[in-house]
C-alpha positions, 0 to 999 in steps of 0.5 A: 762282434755285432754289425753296430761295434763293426760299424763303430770301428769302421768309423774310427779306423776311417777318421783316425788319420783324419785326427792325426793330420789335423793334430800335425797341421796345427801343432804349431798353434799348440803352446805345448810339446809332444803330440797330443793323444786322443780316443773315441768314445760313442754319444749320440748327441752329436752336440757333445763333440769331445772331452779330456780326461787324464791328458786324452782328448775323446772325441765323439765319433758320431759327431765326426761322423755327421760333421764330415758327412755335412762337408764340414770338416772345418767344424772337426777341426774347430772342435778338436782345437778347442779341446787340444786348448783344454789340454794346456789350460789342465797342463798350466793348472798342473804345473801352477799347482806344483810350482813349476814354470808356468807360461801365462798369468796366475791370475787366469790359471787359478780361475781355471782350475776354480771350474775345472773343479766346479765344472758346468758341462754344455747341457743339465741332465735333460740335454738341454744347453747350458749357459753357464758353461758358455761364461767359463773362462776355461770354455771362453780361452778355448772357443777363443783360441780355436776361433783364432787359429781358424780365422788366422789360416783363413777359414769361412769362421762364420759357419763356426758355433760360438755360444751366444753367452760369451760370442763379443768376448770370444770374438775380442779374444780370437782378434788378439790370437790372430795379432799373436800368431802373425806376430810370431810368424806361425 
């Protein structure tokens, strides 16, 4: 093992169970049963915070890095519920395309899986940014839903990114989470 794959390990034994305390304290927000899972992977563009394949978020270790290195753990916290979200939004797809019992509206659901199919990433292949990702229901649901919890536990959401493409739908959306979980008591 060279000194680099040390270090990498090192960096995920020392987040690990910065992870799992995130994912306990907010499970509550969840919409789904069980503990979701996660891995890491290694992208050097920090920009690139995480992904989901198979029911597994992958979460850069290099953008942990640096956000917890920027006293912004706020951030990691943000990015891994905008990632958990995509893990109900492929959860509700699956379930609207078995016909089991799904827990929101069709109509959302199918838009959903129309993108998941016909995906835009969050930059082309010259790294840079996208803006069709950021008018994606999928990606405007989950950066809503991530907002929205923040905001509801009394998070500084203004040092959150929000793309600029989809930031008054986001912000409208995030309002309506918060109504929902005071409503709910969460």
């Amino acid at each position: 093992m060279n000194i680099e794959q040390e270090r990498l390990e090192a960096l995920e034994i020392l987040y690990y169970s910065n992870i799992e305390n995130l994912i306990d304290k907010d499970q509550r927000f969840f919409r789904f049963q069980g503990k979701p899972k996660f891995d890491f992977f290694q992208n050097e563009d920090i920009r690139i915070f995480g992904k989901q394949k198979n029911n597994v978020i992958f979460l850069n270790i290099f953008a942990i890095d640096e956000a917890y290195r920027r006293k912004a753990s706020d951030e990691v916290e943000y990015f891994l519920l905008h990632e958990i979200r995509h893990l109900f939004q492929h959860e509700e797809v699956f379930c609207l395309n078995n016909n089991s019992e799904i827990a929101i509206g069709s109509d959302i659901i199918r838009k959903w899986d129309y993108e998941f199919s016909h995906y835009s990433p969050a930059t082309d292949e010259k790294g840079n940014a996208s803006q069709a990702y950021a008018k994606q229901d999928c990606e405007i649901d989950a950066y809503a839903f991530a907002y929205g919890v923040m905001k509801y536990k009394g998070k500084d959401v203004d040092k959150l990114f929000l793309p600029p493409e989809s930031k008054i739908e986001i912000l409208k959306m995030s309002e309506e989470w918060v109504k929902q979980f005071k409503s709910e008591n969460i």
